[in-house]
N, C-alpha and C positions, 0 to 999 in steps of 0.2 A: 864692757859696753859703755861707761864713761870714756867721752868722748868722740865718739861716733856719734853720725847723725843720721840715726835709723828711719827719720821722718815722722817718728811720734813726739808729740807734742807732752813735755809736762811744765813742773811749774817751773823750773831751772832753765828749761828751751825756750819758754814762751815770755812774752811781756803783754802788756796792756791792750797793743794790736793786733795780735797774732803771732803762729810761730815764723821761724827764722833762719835760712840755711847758715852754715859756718862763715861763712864770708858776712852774713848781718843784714844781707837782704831777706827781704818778704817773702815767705813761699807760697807765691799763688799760683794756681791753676793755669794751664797750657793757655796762653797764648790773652792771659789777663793782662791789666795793665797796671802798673803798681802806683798806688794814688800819692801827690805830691807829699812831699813834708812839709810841713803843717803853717810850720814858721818860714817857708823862702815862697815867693812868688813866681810862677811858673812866667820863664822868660820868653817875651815878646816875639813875631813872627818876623822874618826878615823882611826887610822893604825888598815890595818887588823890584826888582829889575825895570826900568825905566829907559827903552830906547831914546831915540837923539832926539826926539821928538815928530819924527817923520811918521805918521803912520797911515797905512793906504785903506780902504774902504774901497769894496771888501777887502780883506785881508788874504783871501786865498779865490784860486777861482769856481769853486765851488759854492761861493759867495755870490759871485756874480750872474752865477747861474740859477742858482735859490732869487735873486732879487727879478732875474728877466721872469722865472715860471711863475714869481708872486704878481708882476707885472699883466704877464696875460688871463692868469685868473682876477684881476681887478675887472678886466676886458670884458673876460667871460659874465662876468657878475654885470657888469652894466650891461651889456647883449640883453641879457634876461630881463633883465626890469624894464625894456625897453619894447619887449612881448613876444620877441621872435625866441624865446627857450629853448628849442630846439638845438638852436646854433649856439648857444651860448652855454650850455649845457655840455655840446661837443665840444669846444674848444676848453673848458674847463678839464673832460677827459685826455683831449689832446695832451694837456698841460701836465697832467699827472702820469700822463705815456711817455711824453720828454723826461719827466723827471726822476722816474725809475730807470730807463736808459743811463739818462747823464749816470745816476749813481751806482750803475753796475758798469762804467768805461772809468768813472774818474777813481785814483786810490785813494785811498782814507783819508790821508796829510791832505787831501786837495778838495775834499768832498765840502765842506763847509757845514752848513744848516743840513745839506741834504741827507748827512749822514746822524741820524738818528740811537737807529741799532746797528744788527749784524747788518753786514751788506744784504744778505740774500734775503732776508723779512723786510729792509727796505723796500728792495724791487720787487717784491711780490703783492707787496702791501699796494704801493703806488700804482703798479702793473695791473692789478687785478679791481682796485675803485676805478681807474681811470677806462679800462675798459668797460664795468660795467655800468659806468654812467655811458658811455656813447651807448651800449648794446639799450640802454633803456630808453635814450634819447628816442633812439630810431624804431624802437619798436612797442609805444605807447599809443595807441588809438588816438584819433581824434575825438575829443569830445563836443558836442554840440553846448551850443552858450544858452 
């Protein structure tokens, strides 16, 4: 049984860190990470990648679709403080009805901000606030002042 490495640990297999398969690595558990040595410096990250310097804004056009619907919900939000809620309200749903649309035609690579999660919890998410603000819009009583 000398020299086999049966996996147990005695004072011959082990040293000060732990035990040690035949090759003098660490034996640690599935899918551990094995901690630096002690004495070298864990080497630096590479520089990223740096195009020519050209770069567009947005960067994709799901970009520029997230900036037009942040656009018209600034709209919506002034609508509203402006007393007519109603309408401002709607167009904020409006905005949230565009924008689960866009994110279930455009694909991943191209979705930008609007892609959050999965696709389908996007559009359901955006699809179902933006409806139930219009359905509340339009079906809250008037109240007397």
């Amino acid at each position: 049984m000398s020299g086999a490495h049966t996996g147990a640990v005695n004072d011959a297999d082990a040293d000060a860190d732990g035990p040690e398969l035949a090759d003098g690595s660490p034996d640690l558990p599935y899918g551990a990470l094995a901690p630096a040595p002690k004495d070298e410096v864990a080497p630096l990250p590479a520089e990223p990648v740096v195009d020519d310097g050209v770069r567009r804004y947005p960067s994709t056009i799901g970009g520029a679709f997230y900036l037009a619907i942040l656009a018209v919900i600034a709209v919506a939000l002034a609508v509203v403080t402006t007393g007519a809620w109603r309408t401002g309200v709607r167009w904020y749903g409006g905005a949230l009805l565009a924008a689960a649309l866009l994110r279930a035609v455009l694909p991943a690579r191209d979705a930008g901000m609007l892609a959050v999660r999965k696709r389908w919890w996007d559009c359901v998410l955006l699809a179902a606030t933006g409806a139930a603000l219009i359905f509340l819009a339009g079906s809250i009583p008037d109240q007397p002042l």
